[in-house]
C-alpha positions as CSV (number, residue, x, y, z in Angstrom):
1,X,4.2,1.7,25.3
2,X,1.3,2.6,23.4
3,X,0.4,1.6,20.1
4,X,2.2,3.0,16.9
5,X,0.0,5.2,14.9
6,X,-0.5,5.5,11.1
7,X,-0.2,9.2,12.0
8,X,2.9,9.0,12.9
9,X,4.6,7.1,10.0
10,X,5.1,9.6,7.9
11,X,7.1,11.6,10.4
12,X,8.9,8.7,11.5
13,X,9.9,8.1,7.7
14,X,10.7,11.9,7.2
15,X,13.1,11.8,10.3
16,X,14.7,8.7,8.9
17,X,15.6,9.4,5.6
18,X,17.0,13.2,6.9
19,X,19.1,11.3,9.3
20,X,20.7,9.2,6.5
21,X,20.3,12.7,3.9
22,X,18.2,10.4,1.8
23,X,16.1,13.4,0.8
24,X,18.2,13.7,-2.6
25,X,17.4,10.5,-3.4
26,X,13.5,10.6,-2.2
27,X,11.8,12.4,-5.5
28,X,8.7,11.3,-6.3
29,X,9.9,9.4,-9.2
30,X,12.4,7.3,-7.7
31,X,9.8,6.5,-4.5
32,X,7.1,5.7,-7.7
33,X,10.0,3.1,-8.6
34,X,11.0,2.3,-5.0
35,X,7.3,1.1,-4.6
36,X,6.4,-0.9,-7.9
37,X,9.8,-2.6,-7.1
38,X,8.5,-3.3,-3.6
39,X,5.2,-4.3,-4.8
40,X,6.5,-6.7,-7.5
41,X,8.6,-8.3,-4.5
42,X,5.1,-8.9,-2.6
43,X,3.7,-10.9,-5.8
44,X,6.7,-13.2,-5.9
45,X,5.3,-14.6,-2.4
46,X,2.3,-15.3,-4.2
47,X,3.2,-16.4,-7.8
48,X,2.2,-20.0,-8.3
49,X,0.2,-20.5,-5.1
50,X,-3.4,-21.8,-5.5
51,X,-6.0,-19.7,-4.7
52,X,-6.3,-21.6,-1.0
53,X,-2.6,-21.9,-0.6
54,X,-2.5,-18.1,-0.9
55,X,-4.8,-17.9,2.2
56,X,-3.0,-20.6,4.4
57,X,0.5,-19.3,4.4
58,X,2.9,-20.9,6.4
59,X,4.0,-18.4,9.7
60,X,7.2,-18.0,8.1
61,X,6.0,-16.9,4.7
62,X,3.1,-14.7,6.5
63,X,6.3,-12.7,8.4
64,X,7.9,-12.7,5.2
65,X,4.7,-11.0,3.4
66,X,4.6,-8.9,6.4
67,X,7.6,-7.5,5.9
68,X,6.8,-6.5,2.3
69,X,3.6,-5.0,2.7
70,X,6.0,-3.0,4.9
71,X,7.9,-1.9,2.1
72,X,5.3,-1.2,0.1
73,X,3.7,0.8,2.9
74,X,6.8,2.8,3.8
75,X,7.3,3.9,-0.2
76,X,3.8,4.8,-0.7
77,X,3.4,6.8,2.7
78,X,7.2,8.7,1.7
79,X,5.7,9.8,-1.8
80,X,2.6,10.6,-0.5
81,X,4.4,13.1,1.9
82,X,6.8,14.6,-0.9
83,X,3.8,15.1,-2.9
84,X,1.9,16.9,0.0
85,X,-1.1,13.9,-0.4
86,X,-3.2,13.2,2.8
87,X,-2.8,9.2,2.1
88,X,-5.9,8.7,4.2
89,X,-8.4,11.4,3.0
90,X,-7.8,10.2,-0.5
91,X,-8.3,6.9,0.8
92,X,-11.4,7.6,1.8
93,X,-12.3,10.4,-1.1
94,X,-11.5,7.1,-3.3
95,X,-14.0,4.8,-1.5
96,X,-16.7,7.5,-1.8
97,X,-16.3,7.6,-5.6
98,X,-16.0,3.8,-5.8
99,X,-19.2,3.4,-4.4
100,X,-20.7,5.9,-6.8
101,X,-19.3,4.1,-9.2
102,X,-20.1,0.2,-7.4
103,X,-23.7,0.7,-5.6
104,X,-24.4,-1.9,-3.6
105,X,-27.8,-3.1,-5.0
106,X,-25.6,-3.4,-8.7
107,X,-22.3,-4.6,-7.5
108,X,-22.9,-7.4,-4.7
109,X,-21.3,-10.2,-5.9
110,X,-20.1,-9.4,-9.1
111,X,-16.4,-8.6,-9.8
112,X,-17.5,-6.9,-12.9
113,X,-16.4,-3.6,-13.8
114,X,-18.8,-0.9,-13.3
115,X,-19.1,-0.1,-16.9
116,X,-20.7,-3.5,-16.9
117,X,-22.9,-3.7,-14.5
């Protein structure tokens, strides 16, 4: 079986949530919820882990973070589709205005912001 695409997600998610008749329950809003919820689930993993304990997860809690990233995925790629947004072209539109606004020569190892740099 070949490999699953990023491609095909969104189908896949579309096709799901029709199945179910989720649809009603899919507005933008409530996915915009969905997802901070999701995303607030992911930080709990984290909360009070050092810095290097937050790199060296145990298997378990790396398949646990797995499966929220999941969630987090799955929400974000669902209200990018209702909202008719091509995830991965603003992706990239946002990395080509980032750099505008981070060159290279300025930003290398600095976390400032760019208004500070």
């Amino acid at each position: 079986m070949s490999k699953p695409r990023f491609e095909d997600l969104s189908r896949r998610l579309a096709e799901f949530a029709a199945e179910r008749d989720w649809e009603q329950f899919h507005s933008p809003k409530n996915l915009a919820m969905a997802l901070a919820a999701e995303t607030g689930e992911l930080l709990e993993h984290f909360q009070w882990l050092s810095e290097t304990q937050s790199a060296e997860l145990s298997q378990e809690a790396l398949d646990a973070v797995a499966l929220e990233l999941a969630d987090v995925q799955v929400y974000l790629v669902r209200l990018a589709d209702r909202l008719g947004i091509d995830l991965v072209a603003a992706a990239h539109r946002k990395i080509d205005l980032n750099a505008e606004k981070y060159p290279a020569d300025k930003a290398r190892g600095h976390a400032r912001k760019y208004d500070r740099l």
